[in-house]
N, C-alpha and C positions, 0 to 999 in steps of 0.2 A: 831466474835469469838475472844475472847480474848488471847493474846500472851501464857498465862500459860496453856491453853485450848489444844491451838495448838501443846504448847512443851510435853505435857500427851498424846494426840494424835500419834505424831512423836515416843516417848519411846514407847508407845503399841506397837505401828505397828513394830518398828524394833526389837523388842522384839520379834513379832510374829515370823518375817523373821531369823531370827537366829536361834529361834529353830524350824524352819524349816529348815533350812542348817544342824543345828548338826544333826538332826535325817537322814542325807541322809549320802550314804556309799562314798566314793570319786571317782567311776568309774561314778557316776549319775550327776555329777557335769560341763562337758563336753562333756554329751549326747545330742545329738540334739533328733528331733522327723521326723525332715526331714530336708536336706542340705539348708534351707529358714529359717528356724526356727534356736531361741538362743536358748542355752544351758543355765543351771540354772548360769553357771560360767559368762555367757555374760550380763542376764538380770542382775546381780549384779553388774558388771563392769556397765552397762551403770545407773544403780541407781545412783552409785558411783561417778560417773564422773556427772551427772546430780546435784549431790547435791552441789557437786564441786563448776559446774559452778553458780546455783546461789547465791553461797556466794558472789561469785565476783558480778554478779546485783547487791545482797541488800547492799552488799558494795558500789557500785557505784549511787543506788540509795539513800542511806543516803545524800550522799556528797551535794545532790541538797538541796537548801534553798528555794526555792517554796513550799507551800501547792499545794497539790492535791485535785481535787475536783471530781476525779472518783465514780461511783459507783463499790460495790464488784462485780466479777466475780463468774457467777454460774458454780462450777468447777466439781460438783459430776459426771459431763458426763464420767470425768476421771476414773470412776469406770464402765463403761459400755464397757466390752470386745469385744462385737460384733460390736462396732467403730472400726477399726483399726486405728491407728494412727500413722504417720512416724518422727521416732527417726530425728532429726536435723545430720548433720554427725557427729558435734562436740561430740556428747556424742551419737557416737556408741559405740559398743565394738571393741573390736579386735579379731581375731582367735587365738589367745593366750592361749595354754595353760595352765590354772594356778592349782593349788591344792587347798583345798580348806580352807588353817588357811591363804594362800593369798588374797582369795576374802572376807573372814571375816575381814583382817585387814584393805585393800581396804572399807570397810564400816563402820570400826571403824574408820579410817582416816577422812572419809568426813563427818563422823558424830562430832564427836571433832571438825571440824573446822566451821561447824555451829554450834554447841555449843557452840563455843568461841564467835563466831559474839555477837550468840545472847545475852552472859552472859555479852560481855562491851557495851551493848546498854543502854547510861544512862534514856533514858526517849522513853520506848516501844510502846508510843502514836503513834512515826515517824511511825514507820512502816505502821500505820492506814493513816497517812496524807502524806507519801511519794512515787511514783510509780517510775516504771521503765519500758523499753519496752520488753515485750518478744517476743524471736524472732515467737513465734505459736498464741500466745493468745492478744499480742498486748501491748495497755495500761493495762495495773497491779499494783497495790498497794504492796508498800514491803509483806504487813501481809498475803497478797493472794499469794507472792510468797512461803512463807514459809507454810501457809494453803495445796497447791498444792503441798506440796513436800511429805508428810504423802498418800495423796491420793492417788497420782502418785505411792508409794511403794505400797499401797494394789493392787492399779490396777496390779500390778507385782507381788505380792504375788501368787493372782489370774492363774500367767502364769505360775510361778512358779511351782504352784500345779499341772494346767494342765499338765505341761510336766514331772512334778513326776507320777503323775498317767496313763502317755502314751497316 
């Protein structure tokens, strides 16, 4: 998949999630569904913070002057809810209560900053020929990191809605 492909992707999707937030009232934003479960405020926080962190990877996976000769990673599983899957600590949330033109800007923040990445990437090939390790999935290719980060939001979108709809 191609880098333009991916960035049409990532815009839908956060597109989706936004106006899915503006249409929620601000008392739904901080609602659990049970004392285990995140709040719509948290699985945004942890979007946020996830995007965060792999700017720093593909940042530090540019830096390597090696060709990779991985294959891609088959990542759609990240869209299969009935996986559960455990958040790294680093990109939990926290019990914070925030409002919600905060958790919006929290995602306009970490969105701008891979934006940025990706807009001074002179030759978007690296990304296809460069990996990095992730700390769940392993050996990854920059372009899969950034592939993964679109999915990884719908699989949230996903949670989103469940716990809008109770």
């Amino acid at each position: 998949m191609e880098l333009q492909e991916i960035n049409q992707k990532l815009k839908e999707t956060r597109d989706e999630l936004l106006g899915i937030l503006n249409g929620l009232r601000e008392d739904q934003f901080n609602k659990r569904k049970d004392p285990y479960s995140w709040s719509v405020s948290q699985v945004c926080q942890h979007i946020s913070k996830t995007e965060e962190l792999y700017v720093v990877a593909i940042k530090r996976g540019l830096k390597s002057k090696e060709d990779s000769f991985i294959k891609n990673k088959a990542l759609e599983f990240l869209l299969d809810r009935s996986k559960k899957l455990e958040a790294p600590d680093i990109v939990k949330p926290t019990d914070e209560i925030l409002k919600s033109q905060e958790i919006i800007d929290k995602l306009n923040d970490s969105r701008e900053k891979l934006n940025d990445l990706l807009n001074t990437i002179e030759d978007p090939s690296l990304l296809s020929r460069r990996q990095f390790i992730h700390p769940v999935f392993k050996e990854m290719l920059l372009i899969e990191w950034v592939r993964s980060l679109y999915l990884h939001e719908q699989r949230h979108i996903k949670q989103i809605n469940e716990i809008k709809n109770g």
